[in-house]
N, C-alpha and C positions, 0 to 999 in steps of 0.2 A: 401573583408574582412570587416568584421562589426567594426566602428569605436571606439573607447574608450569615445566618447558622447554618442555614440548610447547604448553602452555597460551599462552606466551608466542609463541611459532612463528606460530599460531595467528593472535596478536592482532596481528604483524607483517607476516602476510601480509594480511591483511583493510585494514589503513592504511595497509600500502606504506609504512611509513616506522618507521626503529628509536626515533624523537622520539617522535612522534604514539603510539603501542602505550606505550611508558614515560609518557605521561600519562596514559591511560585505564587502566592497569595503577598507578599510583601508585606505580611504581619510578623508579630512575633508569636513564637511557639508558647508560651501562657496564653498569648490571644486565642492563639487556636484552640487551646487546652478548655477555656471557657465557655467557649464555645459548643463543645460536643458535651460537655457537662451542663449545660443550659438544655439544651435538647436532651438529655437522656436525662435530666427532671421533668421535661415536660411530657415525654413520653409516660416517664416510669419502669424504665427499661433500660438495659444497658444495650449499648450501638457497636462497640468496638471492643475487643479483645488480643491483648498480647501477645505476641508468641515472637518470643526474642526480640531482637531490634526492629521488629516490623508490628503491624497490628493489622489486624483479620475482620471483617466483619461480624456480629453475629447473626442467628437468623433473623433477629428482629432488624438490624441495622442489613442486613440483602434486603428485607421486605421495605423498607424506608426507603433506601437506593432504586429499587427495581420502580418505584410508583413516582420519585424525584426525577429519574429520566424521562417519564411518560410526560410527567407536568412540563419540565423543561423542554422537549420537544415540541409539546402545541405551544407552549409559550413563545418559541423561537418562529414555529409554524406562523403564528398568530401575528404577530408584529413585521413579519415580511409579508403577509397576506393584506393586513392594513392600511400599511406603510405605501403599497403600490398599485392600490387603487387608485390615488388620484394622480401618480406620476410615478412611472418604473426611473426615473433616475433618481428619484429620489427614497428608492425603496430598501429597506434598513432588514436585517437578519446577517444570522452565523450560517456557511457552508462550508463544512467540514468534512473534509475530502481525504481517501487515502488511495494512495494508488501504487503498482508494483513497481521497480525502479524503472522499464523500460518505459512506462506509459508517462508516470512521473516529470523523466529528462526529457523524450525525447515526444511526447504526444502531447502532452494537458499543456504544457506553457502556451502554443499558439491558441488551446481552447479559452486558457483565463484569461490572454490579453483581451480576447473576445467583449467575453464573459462581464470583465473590468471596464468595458467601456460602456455597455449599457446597462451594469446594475455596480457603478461607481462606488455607493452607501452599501455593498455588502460586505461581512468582514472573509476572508478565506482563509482558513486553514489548511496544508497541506503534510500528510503523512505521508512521507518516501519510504517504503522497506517493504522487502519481498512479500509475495502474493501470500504468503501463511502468515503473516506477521498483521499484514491487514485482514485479514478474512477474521482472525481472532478481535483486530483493535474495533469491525464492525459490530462482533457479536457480543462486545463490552461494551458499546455504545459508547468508544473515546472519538468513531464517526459516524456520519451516518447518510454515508454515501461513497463506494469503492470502484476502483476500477482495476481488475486484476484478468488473468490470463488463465484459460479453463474453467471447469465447470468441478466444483465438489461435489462428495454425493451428501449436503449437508440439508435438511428438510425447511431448516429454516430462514433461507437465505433464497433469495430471487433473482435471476440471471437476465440482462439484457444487455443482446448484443449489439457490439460497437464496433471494432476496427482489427482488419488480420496484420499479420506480419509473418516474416519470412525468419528463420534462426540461420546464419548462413556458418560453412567453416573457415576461419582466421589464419593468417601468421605473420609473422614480420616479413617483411621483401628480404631480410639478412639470413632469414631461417633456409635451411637446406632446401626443405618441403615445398616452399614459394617457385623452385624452378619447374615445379611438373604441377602446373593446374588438376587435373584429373587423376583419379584415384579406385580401386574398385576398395567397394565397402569393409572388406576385411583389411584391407591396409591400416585402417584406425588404429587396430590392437598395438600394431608395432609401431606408432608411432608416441612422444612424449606429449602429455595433456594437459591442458590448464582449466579449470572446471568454475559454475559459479557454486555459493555454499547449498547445502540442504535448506529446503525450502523455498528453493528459487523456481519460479515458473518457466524459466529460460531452462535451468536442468531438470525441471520435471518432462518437458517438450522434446529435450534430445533423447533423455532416457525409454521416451516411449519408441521414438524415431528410429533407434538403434534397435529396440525389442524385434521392430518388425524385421528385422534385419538380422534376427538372433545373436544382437549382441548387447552385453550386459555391462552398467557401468563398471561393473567389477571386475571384467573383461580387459579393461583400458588401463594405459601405462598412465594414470592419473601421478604428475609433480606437483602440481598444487591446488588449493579449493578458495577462491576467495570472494570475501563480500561487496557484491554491488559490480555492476558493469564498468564502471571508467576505473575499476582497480584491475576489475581482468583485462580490460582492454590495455591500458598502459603497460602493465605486465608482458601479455603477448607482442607487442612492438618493440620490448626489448629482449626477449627470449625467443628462444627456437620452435619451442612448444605451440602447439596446434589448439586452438579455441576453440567456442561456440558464444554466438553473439546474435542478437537481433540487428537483423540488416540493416534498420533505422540508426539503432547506434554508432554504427561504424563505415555509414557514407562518404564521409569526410578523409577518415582516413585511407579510405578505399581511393576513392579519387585522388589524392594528393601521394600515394602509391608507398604510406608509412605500415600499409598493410596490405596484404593477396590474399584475395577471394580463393578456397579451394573447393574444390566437386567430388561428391563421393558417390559412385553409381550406386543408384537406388535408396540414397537416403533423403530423406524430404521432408523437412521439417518447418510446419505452418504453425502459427499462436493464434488463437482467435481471443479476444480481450473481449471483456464482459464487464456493465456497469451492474454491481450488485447492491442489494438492501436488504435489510431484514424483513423477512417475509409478512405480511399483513398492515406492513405500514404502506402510507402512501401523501409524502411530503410533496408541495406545491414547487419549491424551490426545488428540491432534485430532480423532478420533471423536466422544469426551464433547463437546468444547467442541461440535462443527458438531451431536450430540446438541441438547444444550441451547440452543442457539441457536434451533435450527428449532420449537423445542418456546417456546420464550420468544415468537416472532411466530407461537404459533400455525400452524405448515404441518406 
């Protein structure tokens, strides 16, 4: 069992600050302070270093970290593998999940109501933020189990696929653009755009879409760039401006008619969503879940 120093170590290095770990830990910061002092006697080494209002690991305190993850892993491994040998309802572990916003809102909720009702004793964590955000928070080990849109060319990370979706183009029913459905694909340029931020897998998807198309997002009368889908969606239902959105997002307001579906010949723009890991691990729990998942849509 990993120790309540160690625990602490842990939560200092992930927030880079001995304040920040003493609020999320609901100690005080002397608590915490004696704590990393306890263990860098017992080491004999120093674990952390300053650098201005923040604090940095050293290489002894990444090598202390990098072997604390591994323990805490089988440790987590270990106690949901135990736990549900004599009854999965009664089976106990962390899953800690991070997913890009579309999979997040609009895919995982009906997988965890699932998920929740036959493994009730497990705790869930859920990390919402775009597909760069998670792909980093997996290869920090803040989870350890993602589900994001495309494939990196990263060696250490493991791809399995999950479920497509469509990126479709947007506008208000008030916008000018809403009276002519159809469009040839150079029409985009001159029209005004609302984009999601860099790093989003929804604008990585259009950007390749448009390449084939020989057009560049720098091309486009881009008015604004914002974070997370239901800000650009809301945004677009009150602006004139022209979106990109995954089609699961904006059913609702497709149907209820606070938004029009537009067509741009020849552009086609598909996501295919991937549960990743870090390469060489292979967790009993994120089996089940990406199990049950695929069996929940049906693939």
């Amino acid at each position: 069992m990993i120790s309540v120093r160690h625990e602490v170590f842990i939560e200092v290095a992930q927030q880079k600050s001995f304040s920040k770990a003493s609020q999320s830990l609901y100690i005080s910061q002397p608590a915490v302070s004696r704590h990393i002092k306890a263990l860098e006697a017992e080491y004999g080494i120093q674990l952390f270093e300053r650098k201005g209002v923040h604090v940095e690991l050293t290489a002894a305190g990444r090598l202390l970290h990098s072997r604390l993850a591994d323990v805490k892993r089988i440790q987590e491994e270990t106690a949901f593998e135990l736990s549900s040998m004599k009854d999965v309802m009664q089976a106990k572990g962390i899953l800690k999940l991070g997913g890009s916003t579309t999979v997040a809102l609009y895919i995982l909720p009906r997988v965890l109501s699932v998920f929740n009702q036959v493994y009730p004793q497990i705790n869930i964590s859920l990390l919402n933020r775009n597909t760069e955000i998670v792909v980093d928070a997996l290869l920090n080990e803040e989870i350890n189990l993602g589900i994001t849109e495309g494939r990196t060319k990263l060696s250490n990370i493991q791809y399995q696929p999950f479920v497509s979706d469509r990126v479709v183009a947007v506008c208000s029913r008030k916008s000018p653009f809403a009276r002519k459905k159809n469009y040839a694909v150079q029409d985009i340029t001159g029209m005004p755009v609302a984009l999601r931020e860099r790093g989003s897998g929804t604008l990585a998807a259009l950007r390749h879409g448009l390449e084939k198309n020989g057009i560049r997002i720098s091309d486009l009368n881009v008015k604004v760039r914002l974070g997370g889908t239901e800000a650009l969606k809301n945004f677009l239902v009150e602006s004139e401006s022209v979106g990109f959105l995954p089609q699961k997002s904006v059913m609702r307001e497709l149907e209820q008619g606070d938004l029009a579906e537009l067509s741009f010949e020849g552009l086609h723009i598909q996501r295919n969503f991937y549960f990743i890991q870090r390469k060489g691990e292979n967790s009993e729990l994120n089996n089940i879940f990406i199990k049950l998942a695929k069996q929940t849509y049906n693939l």
